[in-house]
C-alpha positions as CSV (number, residue, x, y, z in Angstrom):
1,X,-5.7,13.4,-26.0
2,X,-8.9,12.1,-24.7
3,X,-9.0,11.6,-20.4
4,X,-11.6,9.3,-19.4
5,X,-13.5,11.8,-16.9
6,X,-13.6,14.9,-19.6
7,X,-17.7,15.5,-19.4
8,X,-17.5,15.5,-15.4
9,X,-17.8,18.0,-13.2
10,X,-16.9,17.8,-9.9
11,X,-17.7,19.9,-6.5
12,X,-14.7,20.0,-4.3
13,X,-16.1,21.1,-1.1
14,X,-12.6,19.7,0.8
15,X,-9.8,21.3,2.3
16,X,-6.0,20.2,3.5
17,X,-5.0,17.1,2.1
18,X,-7.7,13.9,2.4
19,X,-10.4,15.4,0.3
20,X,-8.2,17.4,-2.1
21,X,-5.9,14.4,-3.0
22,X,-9.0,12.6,-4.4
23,X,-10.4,15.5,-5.9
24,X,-6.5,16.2,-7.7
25,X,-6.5,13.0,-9.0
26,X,-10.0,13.0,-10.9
27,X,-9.0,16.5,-11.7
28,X,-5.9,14.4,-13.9
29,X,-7.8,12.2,-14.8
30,X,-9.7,14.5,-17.0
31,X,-12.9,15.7,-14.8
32,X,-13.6,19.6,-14.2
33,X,-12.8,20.0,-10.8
34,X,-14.4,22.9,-9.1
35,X,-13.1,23.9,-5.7
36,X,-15.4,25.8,-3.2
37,X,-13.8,28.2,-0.9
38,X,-14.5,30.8,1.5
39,X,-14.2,34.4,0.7
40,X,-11.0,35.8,1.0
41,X,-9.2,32.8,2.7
42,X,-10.0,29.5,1.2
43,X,-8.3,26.5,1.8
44,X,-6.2,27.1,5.1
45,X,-2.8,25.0,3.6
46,X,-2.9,28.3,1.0
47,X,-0.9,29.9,4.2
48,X,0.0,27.3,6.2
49,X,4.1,26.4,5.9
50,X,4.5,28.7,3.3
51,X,8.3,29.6,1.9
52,X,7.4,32.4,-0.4
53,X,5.6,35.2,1.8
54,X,2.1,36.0,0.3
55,X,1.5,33.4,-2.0
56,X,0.1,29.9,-1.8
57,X,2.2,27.7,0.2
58,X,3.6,24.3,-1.1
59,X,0.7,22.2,0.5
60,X,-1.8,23.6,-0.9
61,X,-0.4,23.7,-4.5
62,X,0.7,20.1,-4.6
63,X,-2.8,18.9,-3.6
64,X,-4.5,21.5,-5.8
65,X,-3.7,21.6,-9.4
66,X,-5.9,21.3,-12.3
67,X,-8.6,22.4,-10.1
68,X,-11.1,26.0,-10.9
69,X,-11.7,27.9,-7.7
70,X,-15.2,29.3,-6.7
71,X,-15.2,32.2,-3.7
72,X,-18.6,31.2,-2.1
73,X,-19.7,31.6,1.4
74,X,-22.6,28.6,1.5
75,X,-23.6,30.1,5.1
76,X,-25.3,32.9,3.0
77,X,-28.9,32.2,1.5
78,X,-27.1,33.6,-2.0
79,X,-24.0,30.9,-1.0
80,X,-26.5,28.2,-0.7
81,X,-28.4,29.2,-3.6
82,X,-25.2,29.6,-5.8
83,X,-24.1,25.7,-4.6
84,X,-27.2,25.0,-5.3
85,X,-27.4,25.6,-8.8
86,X,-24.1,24.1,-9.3
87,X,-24.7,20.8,-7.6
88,X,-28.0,20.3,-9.7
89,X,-25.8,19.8,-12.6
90,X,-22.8,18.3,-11.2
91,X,-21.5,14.4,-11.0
92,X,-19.7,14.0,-7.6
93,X,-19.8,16.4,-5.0
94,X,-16.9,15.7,-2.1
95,X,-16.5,17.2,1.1
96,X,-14.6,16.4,4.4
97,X,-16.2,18.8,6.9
98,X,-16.1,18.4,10.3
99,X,-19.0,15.5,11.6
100,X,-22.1,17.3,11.1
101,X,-21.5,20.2,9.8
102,X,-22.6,19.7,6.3
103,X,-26.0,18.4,7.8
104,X,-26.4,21.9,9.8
105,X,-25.7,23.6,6.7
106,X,-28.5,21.6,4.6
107,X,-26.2,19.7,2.1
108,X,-26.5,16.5,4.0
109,X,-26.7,13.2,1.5
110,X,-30.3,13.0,1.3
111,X,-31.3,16.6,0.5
112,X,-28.6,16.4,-2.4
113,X,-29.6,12.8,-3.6
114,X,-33.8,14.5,-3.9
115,X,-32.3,17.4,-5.7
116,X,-29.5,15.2,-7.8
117,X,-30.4,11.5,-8.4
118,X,-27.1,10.8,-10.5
119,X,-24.9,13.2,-7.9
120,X,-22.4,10.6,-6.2
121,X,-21.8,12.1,-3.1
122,X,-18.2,11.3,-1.2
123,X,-17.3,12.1,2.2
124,X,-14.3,11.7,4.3
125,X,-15.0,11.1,8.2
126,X,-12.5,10.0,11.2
127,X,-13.8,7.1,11.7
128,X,-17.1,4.8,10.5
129,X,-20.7,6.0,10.9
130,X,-21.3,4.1,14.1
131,X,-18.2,3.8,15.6
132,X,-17.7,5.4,19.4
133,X,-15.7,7.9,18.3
134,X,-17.6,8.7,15.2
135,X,-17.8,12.5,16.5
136,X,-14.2,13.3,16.7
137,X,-12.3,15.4,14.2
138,X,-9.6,13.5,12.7
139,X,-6.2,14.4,12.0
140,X,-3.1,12.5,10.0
141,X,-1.4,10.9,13.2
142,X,-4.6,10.3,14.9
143,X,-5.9,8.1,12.5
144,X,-2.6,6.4,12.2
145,X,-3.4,5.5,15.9
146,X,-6.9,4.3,15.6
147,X,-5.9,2.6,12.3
148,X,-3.3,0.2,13.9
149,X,-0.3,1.5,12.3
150,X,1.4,3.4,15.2
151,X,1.1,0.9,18.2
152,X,2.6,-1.8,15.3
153,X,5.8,0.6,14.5
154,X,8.7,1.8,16.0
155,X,11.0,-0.1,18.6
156,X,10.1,-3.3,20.0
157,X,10.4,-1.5,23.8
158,X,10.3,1.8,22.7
159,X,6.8,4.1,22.3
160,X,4.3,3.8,18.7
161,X,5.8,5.8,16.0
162,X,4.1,7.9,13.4
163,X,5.2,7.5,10.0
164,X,5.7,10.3,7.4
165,X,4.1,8.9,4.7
166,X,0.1,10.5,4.8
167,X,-1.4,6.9,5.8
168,X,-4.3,8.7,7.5
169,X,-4.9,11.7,4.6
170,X,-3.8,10.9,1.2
171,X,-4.3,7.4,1.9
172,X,-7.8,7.8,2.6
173,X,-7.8,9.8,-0.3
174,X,-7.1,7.3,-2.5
175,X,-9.4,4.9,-0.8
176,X,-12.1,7.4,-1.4
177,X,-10.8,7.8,-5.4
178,X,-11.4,4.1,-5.6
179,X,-15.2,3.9,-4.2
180,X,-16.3,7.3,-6.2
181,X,-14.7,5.8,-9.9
182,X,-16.6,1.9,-8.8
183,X,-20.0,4.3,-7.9
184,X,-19.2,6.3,-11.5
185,X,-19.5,2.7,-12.8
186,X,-22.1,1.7,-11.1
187,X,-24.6,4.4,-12.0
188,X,-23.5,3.7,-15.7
189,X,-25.9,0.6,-15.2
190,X,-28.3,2.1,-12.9
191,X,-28.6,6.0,-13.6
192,X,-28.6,6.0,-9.7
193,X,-26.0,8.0,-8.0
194,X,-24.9,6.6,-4.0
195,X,-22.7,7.9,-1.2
196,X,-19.2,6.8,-0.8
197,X,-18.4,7.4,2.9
198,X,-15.0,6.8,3.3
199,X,-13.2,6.6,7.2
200,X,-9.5,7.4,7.9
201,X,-9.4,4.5,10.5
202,X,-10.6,2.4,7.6
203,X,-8.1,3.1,5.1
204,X,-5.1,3.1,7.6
205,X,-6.6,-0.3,8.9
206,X,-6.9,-1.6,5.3
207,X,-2.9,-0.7,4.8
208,X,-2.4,-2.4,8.4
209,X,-3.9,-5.9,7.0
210,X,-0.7,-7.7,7.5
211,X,-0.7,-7.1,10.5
212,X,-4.3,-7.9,11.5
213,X,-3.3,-11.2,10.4
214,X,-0.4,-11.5,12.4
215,X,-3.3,-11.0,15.5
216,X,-4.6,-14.0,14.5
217,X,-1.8,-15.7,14.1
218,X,-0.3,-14.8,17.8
219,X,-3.5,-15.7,19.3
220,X,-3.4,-18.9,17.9
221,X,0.1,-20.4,18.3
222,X,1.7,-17.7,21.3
223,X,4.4,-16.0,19.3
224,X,5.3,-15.0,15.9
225,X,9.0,-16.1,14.4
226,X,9.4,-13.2,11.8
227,X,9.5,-10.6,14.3
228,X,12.6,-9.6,16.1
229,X,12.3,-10.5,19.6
230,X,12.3,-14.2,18.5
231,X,12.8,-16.9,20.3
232,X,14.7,-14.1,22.9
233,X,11.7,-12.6,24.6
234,X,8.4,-13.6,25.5
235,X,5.4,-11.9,23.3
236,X,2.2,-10.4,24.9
237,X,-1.2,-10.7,23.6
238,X,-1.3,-8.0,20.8
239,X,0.9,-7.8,18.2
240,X,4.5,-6.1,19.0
241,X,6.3,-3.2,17.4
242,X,8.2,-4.4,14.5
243,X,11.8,-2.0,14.1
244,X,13.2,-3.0,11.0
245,X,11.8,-7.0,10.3
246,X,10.6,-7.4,6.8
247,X,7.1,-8.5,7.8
248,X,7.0,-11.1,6.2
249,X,8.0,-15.0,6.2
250,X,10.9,-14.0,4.2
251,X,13.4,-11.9,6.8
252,X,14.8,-8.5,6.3
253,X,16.7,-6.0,7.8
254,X,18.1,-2.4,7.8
255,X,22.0,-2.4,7.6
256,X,24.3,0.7,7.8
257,X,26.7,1.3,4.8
258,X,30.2,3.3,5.0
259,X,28.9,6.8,5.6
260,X,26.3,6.3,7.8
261,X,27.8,8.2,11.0
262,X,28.0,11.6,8.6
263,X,24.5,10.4,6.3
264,X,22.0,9.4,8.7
265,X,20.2,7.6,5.5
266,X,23.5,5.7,4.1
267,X,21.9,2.8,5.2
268,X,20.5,-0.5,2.8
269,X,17.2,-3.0,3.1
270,X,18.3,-6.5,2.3
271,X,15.9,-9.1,2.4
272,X,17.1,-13.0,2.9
273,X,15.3,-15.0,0.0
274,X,16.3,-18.8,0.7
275,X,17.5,-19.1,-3.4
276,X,19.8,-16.7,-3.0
277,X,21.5,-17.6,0.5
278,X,23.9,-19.1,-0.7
279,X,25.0,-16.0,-2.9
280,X,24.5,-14.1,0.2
281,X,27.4,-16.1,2.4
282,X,29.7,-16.0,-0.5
283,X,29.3,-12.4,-0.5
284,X,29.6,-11.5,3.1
285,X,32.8,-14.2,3.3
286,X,30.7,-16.5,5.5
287,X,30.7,-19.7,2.7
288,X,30.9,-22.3,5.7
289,X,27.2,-21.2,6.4
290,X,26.2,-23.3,3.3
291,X,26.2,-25.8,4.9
292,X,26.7,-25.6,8.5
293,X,23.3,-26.6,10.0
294,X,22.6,-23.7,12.1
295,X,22.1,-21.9,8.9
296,X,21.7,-24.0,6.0
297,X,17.9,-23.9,6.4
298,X,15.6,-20.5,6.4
299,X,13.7,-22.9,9.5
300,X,17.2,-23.3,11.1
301,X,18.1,-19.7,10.6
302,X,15.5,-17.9,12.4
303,X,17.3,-18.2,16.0
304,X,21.2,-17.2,14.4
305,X,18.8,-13.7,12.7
306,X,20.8,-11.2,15.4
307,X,24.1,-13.0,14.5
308,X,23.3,-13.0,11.0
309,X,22.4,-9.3,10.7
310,X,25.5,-8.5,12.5
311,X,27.7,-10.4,10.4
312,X,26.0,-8.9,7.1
313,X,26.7,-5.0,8.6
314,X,30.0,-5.6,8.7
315,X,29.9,-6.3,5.0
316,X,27.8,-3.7,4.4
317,X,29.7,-1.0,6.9
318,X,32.9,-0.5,4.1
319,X,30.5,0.1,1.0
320,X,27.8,2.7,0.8
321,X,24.2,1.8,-0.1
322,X,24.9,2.6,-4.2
323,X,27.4,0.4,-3.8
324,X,25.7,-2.6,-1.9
325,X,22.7,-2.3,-4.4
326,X,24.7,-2.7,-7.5
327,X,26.8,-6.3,-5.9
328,X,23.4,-7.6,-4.9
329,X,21.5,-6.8,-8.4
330,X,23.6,-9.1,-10.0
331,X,23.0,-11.2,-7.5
332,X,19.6,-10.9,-8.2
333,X,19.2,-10.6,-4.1
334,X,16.3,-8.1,-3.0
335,X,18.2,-4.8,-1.6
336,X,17.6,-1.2,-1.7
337,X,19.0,1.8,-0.3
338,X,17.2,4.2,1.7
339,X,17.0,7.3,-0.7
340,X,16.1,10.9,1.2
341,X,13.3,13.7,-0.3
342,X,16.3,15.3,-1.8
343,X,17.1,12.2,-4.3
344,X,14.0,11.6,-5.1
345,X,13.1,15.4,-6.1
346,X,16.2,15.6,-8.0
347,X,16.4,12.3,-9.6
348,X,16.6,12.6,-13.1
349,X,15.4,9.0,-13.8
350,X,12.1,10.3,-11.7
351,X,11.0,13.2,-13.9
352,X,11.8,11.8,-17.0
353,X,9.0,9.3,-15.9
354,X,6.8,11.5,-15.0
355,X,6.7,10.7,-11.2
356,X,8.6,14.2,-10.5
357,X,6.6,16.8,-12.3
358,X,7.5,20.9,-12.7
359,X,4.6,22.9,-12.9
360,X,4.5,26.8,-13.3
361,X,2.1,28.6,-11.4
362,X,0.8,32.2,-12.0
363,X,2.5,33.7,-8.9
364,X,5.3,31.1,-7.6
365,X,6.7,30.3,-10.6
366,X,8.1,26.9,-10.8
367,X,7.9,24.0,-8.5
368,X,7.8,20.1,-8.0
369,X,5.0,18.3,-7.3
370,X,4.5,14.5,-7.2
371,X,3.1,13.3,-10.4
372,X,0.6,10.9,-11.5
373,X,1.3,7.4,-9.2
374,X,-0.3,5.4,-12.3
375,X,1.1,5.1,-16.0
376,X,-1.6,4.8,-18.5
377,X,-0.7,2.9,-22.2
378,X,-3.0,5.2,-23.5
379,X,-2.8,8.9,-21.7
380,X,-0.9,10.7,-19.9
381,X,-2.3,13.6,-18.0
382,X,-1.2,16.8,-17.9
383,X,-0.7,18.5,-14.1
384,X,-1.3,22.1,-14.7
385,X,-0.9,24.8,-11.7
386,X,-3.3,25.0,-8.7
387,X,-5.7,27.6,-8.8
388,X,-5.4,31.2,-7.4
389,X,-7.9,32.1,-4.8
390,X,-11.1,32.8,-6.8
391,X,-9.4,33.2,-9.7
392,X,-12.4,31.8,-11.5
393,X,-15.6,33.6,-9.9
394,X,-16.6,35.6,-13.0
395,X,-16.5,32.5,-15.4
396,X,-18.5,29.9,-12.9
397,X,-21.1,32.7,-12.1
398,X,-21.4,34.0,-15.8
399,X,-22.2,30.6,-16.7
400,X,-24.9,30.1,-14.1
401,X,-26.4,33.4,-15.7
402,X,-25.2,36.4,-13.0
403,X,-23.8,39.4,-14.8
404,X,-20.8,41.6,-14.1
405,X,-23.5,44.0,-11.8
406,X,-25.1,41.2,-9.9
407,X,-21.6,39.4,-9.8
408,X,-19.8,42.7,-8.5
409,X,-23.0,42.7,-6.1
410,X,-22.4,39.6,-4.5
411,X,-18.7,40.5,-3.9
412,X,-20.0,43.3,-2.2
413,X,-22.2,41.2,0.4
414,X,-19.4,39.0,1.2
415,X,-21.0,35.9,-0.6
416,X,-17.9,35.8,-3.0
C-alpha cells in the first residue's frame, strides 16, 4: 500500500502531546518520523501517569507510534552537529520548546531555512508572535482560557469550566498538521520551504468561532434567545456561559434517563428541529402543543424552553438513553446518549472501523489507542507501536556514517 508521505522524513523535536499529535499523524500517514530525545529520559509522558511500573506510560505511547527514536543531547557541540546533519536532509522539522529556547540553542527558523531551503519548519507556541503574553509557557487548560472556551462553558452563575477534550494540545496539533501538509503543497510549486507557526490560543479560538459570533451578535441587539437565561435574566456585555443549550438557532438540551441517579452518564442530547415537533409532542404525550400557540411555533417556543425541557425529562426519566435513542431514530429526531471512555474503548462497532485500534508494543504488550480520525477510499494506515527510548540510535547514526566505536564513543560522552 502506497501512503502519500512515504519519501519524507521528519524531525520530531516535540514532547507531551501538541507537537507529538502532529508528528503521529504524518507518521500514519506514511512519513519517517524521527523523534529527538534526551539521553536517558526523553519525552517526560514516557513516566508520567504510568500503570505498568518501568515502562512507557499510556500518554506517551498513544501520541507516539510509528515514530524512530534518536537519544541526542543538541546542548553538546556533537548533539548539534548530529541534528545538524540530519536536518540538512530532512522535510519538516517540528518543535514546541519553550519561547526561545530553540533560538538560544541555534536552531532558530532562519539558521535552518540558510542551511535547508526546502525544510518546512513547524512550531507550536502559547500564544501568537506578538501577542502580550507571547512569553508564557502554555499548558492545556490555560490555553482553553485565553482561547475563549472556558469563560463560554460551564453554568450560567457558576465559574468557567475546562473541558476534557485536548482543545488547547491536540487541537493545536491538528491545526498545525493542516498548515505543514498546505506548506508541503506549496513548496511543490515553489521548491521553497516556510514556517508554520502555529498558537494554542489560536486554535482554541478557531474551535470557539461560534461563539465569537454570538459577541457580535449580543453587542448588537442586547441579548441572545438560544441561550438559557432567556427572556428570564438580564445578559451582560460578553457572552454568558452556556450549560447545556445547543448553541445553535435550533434548541437542545441534556435530559436524564431511568438510571441516572446510579449512572451519572445515563443521560440523552435531544435537539428540537421545528419538522419534527410535532413527532416530539406525540411522543412525550403533550399532542395539544401542536397547536396550542404558546408552542406551535419554534419563535413562540423560545419563552415555554424551561417548561418544555421539564416536560420532555419526564419522558425521558422511565427509559434509559439506548432506549430514548432508538424511539427518536425512527423518528428521525436528532438525539444521542452520552456514551463514557469505557463504551467507547470497548465498542465493538469502533474497532471494527478502525477508530479503536490495538497495538502491541515491545514491552507493554497490548493496548488501545485512538486510531486514525480520517477514512481514506484508498489507504488505510497501519499504527504500529511507539518507539522504545533510543531504540533506534545505531541505525540513524550508522546511516549518517558513525561506526559501532565512534557510536559507542558518543554514548560514552553523554551525547547519546
Amino acid at each position: 500500500m502506497t501512503l502519500p508521505l512515504e519519501g519524507i522524513k521528519v524531525v520530531d523535536f516535540t514532547g507531551v502531546q501538541a507537537g507529538p499529535s502532529c508528528t503521529q499523524m504524518l507518521a500514519w500517514f506514511g512519513a519517517d518520523v524521527l523523534k529527538i530525545e534526551l539521553p536517558g529520559k526523553g519525552d517526560v509522558t514516557r513516566e508520567q501517569l504510568r500503570d505498568i511500573p518501568g515502562k512507557d506510560g499510556l500518554y506517551f505511547t498513544m501520541l507516539n507510534s510509528n515514530k524512530r527514536s534518536l537519544e541526542l543531547n543538541t546542548k553538546m557541540p556533537e548533539g548539534k552537529a548530529i541534528l545538524t546533519k540530519i536536518l540538512k536532509e530532512s522535510d519538516i522539522f517540528v518543535e514546541n520548546f519553550a519561547p526561545g529556547a530553540l533560538e538560544r540553542m541555534g536552531f532558530d527558523w532562519e539558521h535552518l531555512h540558510a542551511l535547508n531551503p526546502r525544510l518546512i519548519y513547524g512550531t507550536v507556541k502559547g500564544f501568537p508572535e506578538n501577542s502580550p503574553y507571547k512569553d508564557l509557557k502554555t499548558y492545556e487548560d490555560i490555553a482553553q482560557c485565553a482561547g475563549g472556551a472556558a469563560s463560554t462553558t460551564g453554568l450560567v452563575e457558576g465559574s468557567p469550566l475546562i473541558s476534557a477534550a485536548a482543545l488547547g494540545d491536540s487541537n493545536t496539533g491538528m491545526h498545525l498538521l493542516i498548515g505543514i501538509l498546505a506548506a508541503l503543497l506549496h513548496r511543490e510549486k515553489t521548491g521553497k520551504g516556510q514556517k508554520v507557526y502555529m498558537s494554542m490560543q489560536d486554535a482554541v479560538l478557531n474551535l470557539v468561532r461560534v461563539k465569537i459570533r454570538d459577541q457580535q451578535r449580543l453587542e448588537r441587539t442586547g441579548e441572545l434567545t438560544e441561550y438559557p437565561q432567556y427572556p428570564h435574566k438580564p445578559f451582560g456585555d460578553t457572552v454568558p456561559r452556556g450549560e447545556n443549550a445547543s448553541g445553535s438557532g435550533v434548541p437542545g438540551w441534556m435530559f436524564k434517563c431511568k438510571h441516572w441517579e446510579t449512572d451519572s452518564n445515563d443521560y440523552v442530547y435531544i435537539i428540537l428541529q421545528p419538522w419534527g415537533w410535532q413527532d416530539v409532542c406525540h411522543a412525550i404525550g403533550r399532542p395539544e402543543w401542536i397547536t396550542d400557540p404558546k408552542y406551535a411555533t419554534p419563535d413562540a417556543r423560545i419563552p415555554h424552553l424551561v417548561e418544555i425541557y421539564g416536560e420532555i425529562e419526564k419522558w425521558t426519566i422511565n427509559k434509559d438513553k439506548h432506549e430514548i435513542v432508538e424511539i427518536m431514530r425512527k423518528l428521525e429526531i436528532p438525539c444521542g446518549p452520552v456514551l463514557t471512555t469505557k463504551e467507547l474503548l470497548h465498542d465493538q462497532s469502533l474497532r471494527e472501523n478502525g477508530s479503536i485500534v490495538a497495538v502491541e508494543h515491545k514491552e507493554r504488550g497490548t493496548y488501545y489507542t485512538v486510531g486514525c480520525p480520517p477514512k481514506f477510499s484508498g489507504f488505510t494506515p497501519t499504527i504500529t507501536g511507539a518507539p522504545l527510548l533510543g531504540e533506534h540510535n545505531v541505525e540513524v547514526l550508522t546511516a549518517l556514517g558513525y561506526d559501532m566505536d565512534a557510536i559507542a564513543t558518543l554514548k560514552d560522552q553523554g551525547v547519546i
